[in-house]
DRENFI-55421 format. One record per residue (C-alpha): residue in one letter; z negated, y, x negated. Coordinates in steps of 0.2 Angstrom, whole numbers, plus 2048, in hexadecimal, padded with zeros to 3 digits. Layout:
REM residues N
AZYX/...
//
This chain:
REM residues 658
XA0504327E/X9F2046277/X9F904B265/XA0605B26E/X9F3062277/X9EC07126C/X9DA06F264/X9CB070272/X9D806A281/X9D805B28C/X9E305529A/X9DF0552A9/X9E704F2BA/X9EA0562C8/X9F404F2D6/X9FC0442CD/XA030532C0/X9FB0532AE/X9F50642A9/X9EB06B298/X9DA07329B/X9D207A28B/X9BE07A286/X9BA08B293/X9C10832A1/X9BC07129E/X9AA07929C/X9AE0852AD/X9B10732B5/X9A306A2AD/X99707A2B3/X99D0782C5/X9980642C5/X9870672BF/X9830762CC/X98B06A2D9/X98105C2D5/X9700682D2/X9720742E2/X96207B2DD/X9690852CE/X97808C2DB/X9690952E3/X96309D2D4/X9720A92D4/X9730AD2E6/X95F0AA2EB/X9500B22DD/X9600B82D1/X9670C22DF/X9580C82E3/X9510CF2D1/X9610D62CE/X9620E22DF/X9500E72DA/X9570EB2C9/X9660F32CE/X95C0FF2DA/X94D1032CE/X95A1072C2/X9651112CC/X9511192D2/X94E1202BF/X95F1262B9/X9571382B9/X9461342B2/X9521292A5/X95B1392A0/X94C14229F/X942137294/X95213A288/X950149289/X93E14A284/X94413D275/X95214B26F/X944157270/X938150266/X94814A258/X95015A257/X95E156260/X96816226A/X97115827E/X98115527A/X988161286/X97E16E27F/X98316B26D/X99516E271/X99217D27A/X98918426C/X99717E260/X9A5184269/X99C196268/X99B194255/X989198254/X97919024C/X97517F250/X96418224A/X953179253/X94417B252/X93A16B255/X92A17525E/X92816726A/X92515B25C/X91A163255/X911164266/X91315326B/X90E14F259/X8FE159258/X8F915326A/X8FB141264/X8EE144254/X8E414B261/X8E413D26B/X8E2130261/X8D3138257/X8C9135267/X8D012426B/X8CD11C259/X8BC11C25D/X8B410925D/X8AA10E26D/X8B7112276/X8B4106285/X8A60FE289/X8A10EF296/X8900F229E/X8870E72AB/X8860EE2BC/X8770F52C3/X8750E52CF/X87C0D72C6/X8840CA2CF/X8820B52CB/X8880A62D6/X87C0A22E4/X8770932DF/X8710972D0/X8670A62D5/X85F0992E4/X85C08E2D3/X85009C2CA/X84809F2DC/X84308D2E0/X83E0892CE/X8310992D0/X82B0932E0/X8280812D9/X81C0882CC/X8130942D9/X80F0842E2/X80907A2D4/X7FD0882D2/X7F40832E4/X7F10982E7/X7F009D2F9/X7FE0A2303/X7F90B5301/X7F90B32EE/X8070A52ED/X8130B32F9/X80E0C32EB/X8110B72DD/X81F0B42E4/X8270C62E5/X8210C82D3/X82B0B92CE/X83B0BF2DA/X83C0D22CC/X8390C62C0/X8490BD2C4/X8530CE2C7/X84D0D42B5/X8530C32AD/X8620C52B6/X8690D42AF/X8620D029E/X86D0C22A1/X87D0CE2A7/X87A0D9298/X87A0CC28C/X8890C3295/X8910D6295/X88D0D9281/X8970C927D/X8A60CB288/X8A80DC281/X8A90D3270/X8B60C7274/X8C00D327D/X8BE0E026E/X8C10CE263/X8D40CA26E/X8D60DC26D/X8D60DC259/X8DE0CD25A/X8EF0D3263/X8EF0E6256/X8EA0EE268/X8E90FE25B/X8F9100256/X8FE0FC269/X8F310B26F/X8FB115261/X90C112268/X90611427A/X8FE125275/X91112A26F/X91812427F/X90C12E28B/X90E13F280/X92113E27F/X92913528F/X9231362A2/X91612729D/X90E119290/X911108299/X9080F9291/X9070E8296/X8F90DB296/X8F10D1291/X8FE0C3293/X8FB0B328A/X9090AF27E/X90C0A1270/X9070A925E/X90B09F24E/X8FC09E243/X8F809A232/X8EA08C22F/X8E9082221/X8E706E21D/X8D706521B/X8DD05820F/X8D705E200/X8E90681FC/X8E8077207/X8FA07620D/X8FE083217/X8FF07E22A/X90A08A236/X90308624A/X90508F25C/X8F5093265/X8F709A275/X8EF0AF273/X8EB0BE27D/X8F80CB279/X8FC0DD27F/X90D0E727C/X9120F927F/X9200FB28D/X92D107288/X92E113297/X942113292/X9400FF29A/X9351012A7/X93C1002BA/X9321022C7/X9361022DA/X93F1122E0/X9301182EA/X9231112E0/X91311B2DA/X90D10E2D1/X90F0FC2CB/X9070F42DB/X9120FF2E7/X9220F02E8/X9290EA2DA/X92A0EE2C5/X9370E82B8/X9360E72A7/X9440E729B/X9420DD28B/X94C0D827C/X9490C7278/X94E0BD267/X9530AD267/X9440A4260/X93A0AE26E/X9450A527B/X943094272/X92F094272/X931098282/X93608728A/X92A07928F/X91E084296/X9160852A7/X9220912B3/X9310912A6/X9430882A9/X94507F297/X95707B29D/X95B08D2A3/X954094293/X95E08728B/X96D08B295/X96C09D28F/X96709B27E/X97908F27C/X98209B285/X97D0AC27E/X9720A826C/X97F0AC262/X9870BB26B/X9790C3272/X9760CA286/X9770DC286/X97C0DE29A/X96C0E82A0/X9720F6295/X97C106299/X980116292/X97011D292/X96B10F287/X97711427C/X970125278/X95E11E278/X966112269/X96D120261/X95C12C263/X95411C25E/X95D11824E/X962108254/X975102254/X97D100265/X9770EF26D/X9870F0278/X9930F026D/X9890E625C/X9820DA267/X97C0C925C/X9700BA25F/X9620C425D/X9630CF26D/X9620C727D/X95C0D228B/X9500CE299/X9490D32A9/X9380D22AC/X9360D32BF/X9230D52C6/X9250D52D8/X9270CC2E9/X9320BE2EF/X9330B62FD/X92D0A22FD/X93E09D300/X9430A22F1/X93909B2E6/X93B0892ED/X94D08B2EB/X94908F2D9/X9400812D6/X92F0852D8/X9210782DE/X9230782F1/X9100742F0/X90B0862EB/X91508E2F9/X90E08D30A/X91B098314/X92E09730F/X92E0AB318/X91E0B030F/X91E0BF302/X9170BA2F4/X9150C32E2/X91D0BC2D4/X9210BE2C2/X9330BA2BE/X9400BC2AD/X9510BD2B0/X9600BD2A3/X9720C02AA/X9710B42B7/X9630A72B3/X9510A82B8/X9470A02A9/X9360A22B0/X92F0A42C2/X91B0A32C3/X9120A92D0/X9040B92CB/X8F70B32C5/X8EB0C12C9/X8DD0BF2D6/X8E30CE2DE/X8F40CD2DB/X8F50DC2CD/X9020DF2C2/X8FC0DE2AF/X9030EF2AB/X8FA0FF2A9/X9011122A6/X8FD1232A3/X9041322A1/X90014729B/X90214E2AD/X9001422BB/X90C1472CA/X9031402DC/X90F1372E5/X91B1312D5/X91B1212CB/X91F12D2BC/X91713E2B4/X91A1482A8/X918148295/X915156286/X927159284/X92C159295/X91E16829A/X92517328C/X93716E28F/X93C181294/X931188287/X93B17D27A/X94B18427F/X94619527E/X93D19326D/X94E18A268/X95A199271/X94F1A6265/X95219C257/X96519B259/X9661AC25E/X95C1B024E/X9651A9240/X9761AF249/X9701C1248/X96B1BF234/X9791B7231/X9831C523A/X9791D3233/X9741CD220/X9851D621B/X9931E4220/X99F1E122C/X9B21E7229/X9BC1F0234/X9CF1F122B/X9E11F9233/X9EB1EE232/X9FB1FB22F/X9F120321F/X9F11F2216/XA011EE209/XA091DC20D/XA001CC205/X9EF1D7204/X9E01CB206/X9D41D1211/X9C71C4210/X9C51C81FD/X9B51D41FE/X9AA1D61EE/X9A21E31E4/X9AC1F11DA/X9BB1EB1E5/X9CB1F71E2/X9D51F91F4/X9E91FA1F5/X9EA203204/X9FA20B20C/X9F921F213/X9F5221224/X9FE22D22D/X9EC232238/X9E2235227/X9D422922A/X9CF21A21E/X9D7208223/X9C820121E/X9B5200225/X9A61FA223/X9971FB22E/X9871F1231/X9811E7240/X9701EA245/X9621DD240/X9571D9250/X94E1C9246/X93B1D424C/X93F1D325D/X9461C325D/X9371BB252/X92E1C3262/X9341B926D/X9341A9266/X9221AB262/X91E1AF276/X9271A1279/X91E19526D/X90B19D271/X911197285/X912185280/X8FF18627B/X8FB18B28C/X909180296/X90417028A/X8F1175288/X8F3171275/X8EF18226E/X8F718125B/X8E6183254/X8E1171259/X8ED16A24B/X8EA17623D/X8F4186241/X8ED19623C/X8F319D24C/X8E41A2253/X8E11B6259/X8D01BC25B/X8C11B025C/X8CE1A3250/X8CA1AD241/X8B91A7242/X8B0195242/X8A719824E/X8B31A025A/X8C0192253/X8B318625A/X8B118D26A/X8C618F26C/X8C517C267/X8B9176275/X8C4182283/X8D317A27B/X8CB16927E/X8CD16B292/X8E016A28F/X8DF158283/X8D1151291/X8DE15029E/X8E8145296/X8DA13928E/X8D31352A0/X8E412F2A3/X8E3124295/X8D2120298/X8D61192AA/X8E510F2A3/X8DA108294/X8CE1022A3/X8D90F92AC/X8DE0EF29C/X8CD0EB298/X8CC0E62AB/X8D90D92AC/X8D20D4299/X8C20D02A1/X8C90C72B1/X8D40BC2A7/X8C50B729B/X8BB0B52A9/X8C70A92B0/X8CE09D2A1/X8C00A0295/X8B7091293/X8A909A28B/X89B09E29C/X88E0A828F/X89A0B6292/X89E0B52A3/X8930C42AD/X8930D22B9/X89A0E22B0/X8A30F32B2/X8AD0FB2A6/X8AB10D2A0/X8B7115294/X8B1120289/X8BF12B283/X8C013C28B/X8AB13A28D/X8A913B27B/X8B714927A/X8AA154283/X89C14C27B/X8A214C269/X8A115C262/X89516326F/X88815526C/X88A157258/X88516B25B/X877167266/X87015C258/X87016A24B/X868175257/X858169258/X858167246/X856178246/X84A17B253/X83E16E24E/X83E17323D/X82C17A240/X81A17023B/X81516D24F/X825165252/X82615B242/X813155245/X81814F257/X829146251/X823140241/X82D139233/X83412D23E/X83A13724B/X84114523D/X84B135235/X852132247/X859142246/X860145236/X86813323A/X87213C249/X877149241/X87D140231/X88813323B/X89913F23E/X89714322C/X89C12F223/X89012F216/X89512020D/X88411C20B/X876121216/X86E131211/X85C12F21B/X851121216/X84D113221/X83D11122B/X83910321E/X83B112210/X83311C218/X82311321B/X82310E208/X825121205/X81512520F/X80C11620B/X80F11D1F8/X80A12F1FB/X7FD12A205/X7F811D1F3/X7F812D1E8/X7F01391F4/X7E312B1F3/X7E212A1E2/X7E313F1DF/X7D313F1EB/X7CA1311DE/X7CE13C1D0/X7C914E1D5/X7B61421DE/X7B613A1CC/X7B714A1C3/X7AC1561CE/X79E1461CB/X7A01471BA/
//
């Protein structure tokens, strides 16, 4: 009986009658056994799986249009007609032609952008005006003064003053403490934030709020690194080991999902849509808040065909715009799709996925959580570890819209004005195609049979039949050529974006500039009016960049062992304040130079003072070395002159005594 059963088959009985099952159903079978005997892992599906997936299901449903529009915004900047649009235009037969202005735009505006925010004081931590320390230890520093008052045996009048005295004392020690507590957080944050390639990060991020509704980025999340040490045995073998690092990561906006009415990542809940490989899943397991045997579960059952089911066929065209093969349809171990779900849930839920009933007080109690779903397993639920329950994401966008989670970018500001540039264009090259030769006009009845009429060249002998009316078969006239007119337009058209986008096409090297352009100094003024524009859209940054140095500082202040670093400080970005300080700064320090360039004011500054100066006006300039001579130098120098003017006195006392 066993040899007659195909390969991967068993029996199986069934009420007394022997029936084959083969490997999918036996594993069906086998998969309904382990969920009865774990109802816990039922619940997943039906408990926090259900509940992810509404969430998803409505944010996604929620941002169908802004999806489409982001696309847009992509097609724009790649040249690309809508596919709608491309057909209409083919079905006429005319020019196809596009003119990529909003790249150009959205490029310029991102060299703009990201000329200010390479800066290395582009953030800064500063202690507070009243630094705060535990209570205890400020009672310390009070008690331990009031000890050595006593042992001086002063009266109380004088023991009371000397007392206040050593009470500012304290304050002033304090905040020398904060700002050296501040200076060395600010160097292990700028230290994590090297570590990670947070430039690059920003780079992308900058792309993202110029071209789509907004830049997303995420962090800082603690994740598993490999790194490379080496032995200490003399050979120096290399040694591959994971340490546990601050990281950041761009969101695409094109995977971001936020709650239908949300107007920011606190408002309800936000999902993030990752592609995970298989060795990410892998180093996931065994660590706190992850479910090894989901992970492992998922892993069997998808690592060599991949997970694509979060996808549609708006993905689709984002692969395409991309570059990227479709993920749908070339799906392999490499791509397995996850949901990122930063939210509420209810107590309940998370007991009945296997979380330590010890963390959760109220089985009806809201509490926020983060979670990562694929297809129907949750393979990792920890509750937010933020004090105040924050989401470890920041955004920004060009145009900020009151009231919406999403703004608008570059592209979509001068979407019209693209369309109008591009409707010139087509309409342009159709007219010189049309006009740059004769058309005909040929009887048909004044031609002989088999005569070509396609065949037009030069010295051309034509066969023609009489007409009975006397006029000439064949006629040639010229269309009319409006390219003037239509160059016109289109140049309106493009001078509008500079005002709708406020990125004149002087700011990145156009010599486009009327008037006061023709001049440096009148370019320079265009340059700080067009600044106003570029401002806007660094203070967004600027606020987003805050935040992630915010949660940066929080979590350090946290898990860091290190207390030397641990103080009361404030943040302050310094991005759009040095837009509008830059080059107005710069021209204020030429002016002085000028204006003290006189023998009262160089007595009263001295050489010191004029070395300061020259200093601050050399720094924009990157000597490679240091034009001005140090203070050192400089004393040697006036030591030396003041040597020889010595020695010039001698010799004119030594002659006139001779």
């Amino acid at each position: 009986m066993m040899s007659n059963l195909l390969p991967g088959t068993a029996p199986v009985s069934n009420g007394g009658m022997l029936r084959v099952m083969n490997n999918s159903q036996l594993n069906e079978i086998q998969r309904q056994q382990q969920e009865a005997a774990n109802p816990t892992k039922i619940l997943v599906i039906s408990g926090l799986a259900a509940h992810i997936r509404r969430c998803w299901s409505a944010a996604k449903d929620a941002k169908q249009e802004h999806q489409r529009t982001m696309l847009r915004c992509l097609r724009m900047r790649k040249g690309e007609y809508e596919p709608h649009v491309a057909a209409m235009i083919a079905a006429e037969g005319g020019s196809d032609i596009y003119m990529r202005l909003t790249d150009v735009k959205c490029r310029g505006a991102e060299a703009w952008i990201a000329d200010i925010m390479q800066m290395d004081d582009l953030w800064t931590l500063e202690s507070t005006e009243i630094p705060e320390i535990s209570p205890d230890q400020e009672q310390a520093m009070i008690m331990q003064a009031e000890a050595l008052i006593l042992q001086q045996g002063w009266a109380p009048e004088e023991a009371q003053a000397a007392l206040e005295d050593a009470k500012e004392q304290i304050k002033k020690q304090i905040k020398a403490l904060a700002e050296s507590a501040a200076e060395r957080m600010a160097t292990k944050i700028k230290d994590q934030l090297q570590e990670a390639g947070f430039r690059e990060i920003l780079s992308e991020f900058i792309q993202d709020v110029v071209t789509f509704k907004a830049g997303i980025i995420k962090g800082p999340v603690i994740r598993r690194k490999p790194t490379l040490a080496w032995s200490d045995d003399g050979q120096y073998r290399p040694i591959v080991t994971e340490e546990l690092c601050v990281d950041f990561q761009r969101i695409s906006p094109l995977d971001a999902y936020p709650a239908p009415h949300a107007t920011g990542f606190e408002d309800g809940y936000f999902i993030a849509r990752h592609t995970l490989t298989n060795e990410t899943l892998y180093s996931m397991q065994n660590t706190r808040g992850n479910d090894t045997e989901a992970i492992r579960r998922v892993l069997e059952q998808y690592g060599q065909s991949g997970l694509n089911d979060w996808l549609d066929n708006l993905d689709n065209e984002r692969e395409a715009l991309e570059g990227k093969s479709s993920l749908r349809h070339h799906g392999n171990g490499e791509n397995i799709v996850a949901l990122e779900y930063r939210g509420p849930a209810m107590g309940k839920l998370l007991i009945e996925w296997g979380m330590d009933p010890a963390r959760i007080d109220d089985l009806l109690r809201t509490y926020n959580i983060e979670a990562w779903l694929v297809n129907n397993e949750v393979i990792r639920c920890v509750l937010n570890g933020d004090p105040l329950g924050r989401k470890p994401f920041s955004k920004a966008s060009a145009v900020t819209l009151p009231g919406s989670f999403w703004g608008m970018g570059v592209a979509e500001q001068m979407e019209d004005i693209a369309r109008m540039c591009n409707g010139a264009a087509r309409a342009l090259a159709d007219n010189m195609a049309i006009s740059s030769g004769p058309q005909v006009a040929i009887g048909i009845n004044g031609l002989p049979d088999g005569f070509d009429i396609t065949n037009i060249k030069p010295w051309k002998i034509w066969q023609l039949l009489q007409s009975d009316s006397g006029q000439v078969p064949v006629q040639f006239f010229q269309p009319d050529m409006h390219a003037g007119e239509l160059l016109e337009i289109y140049e309106r058209f493009a001078r509008m974006a500079d005002e709708v986008t406020g990125i004149p096409a002087y700011a990145y090297g156009s010599d486009l500039a009327a008037g006061a352009g023709k001049t440096a100094s009148g370019l320079s003024m265009l340059m700080g009016n067009a600044s106003k524009g570029i401002k806007r859209i660094i203070s967004n940054i600027d606020l987003a960049l805050s935040q992630i140095i915010h949660r940066t500082y929080v979590h350090n202040m946290l898990y860091d062992p290190d207390r030397s670093i641990k103080g009361d400080v404030k943040i302050v970005a310094r991005g759009a304040l040095a837009l509008i300080q830059k080059e107005a700064i710069q021209a204020r320090r030429m002016e002085m130079l000028a204006f003290t360039n006189n023998p009262t004011d160089l007595q009263i500054l001295g050489v010191k003072g004029r070395a300061i100066q020259l200093r601050e006006a050399f720094k924009p300039l990157d000597y490679q070395k240091d034009p001005v001579p140090t203070d050192e130098e400089l004393q040697q120098q006036m030591m030396a002159a003041q040597q020889q003017a010595a020695l010039e006195q001698q010799a004119v006392a030594e002659g006139e005594a001779a």
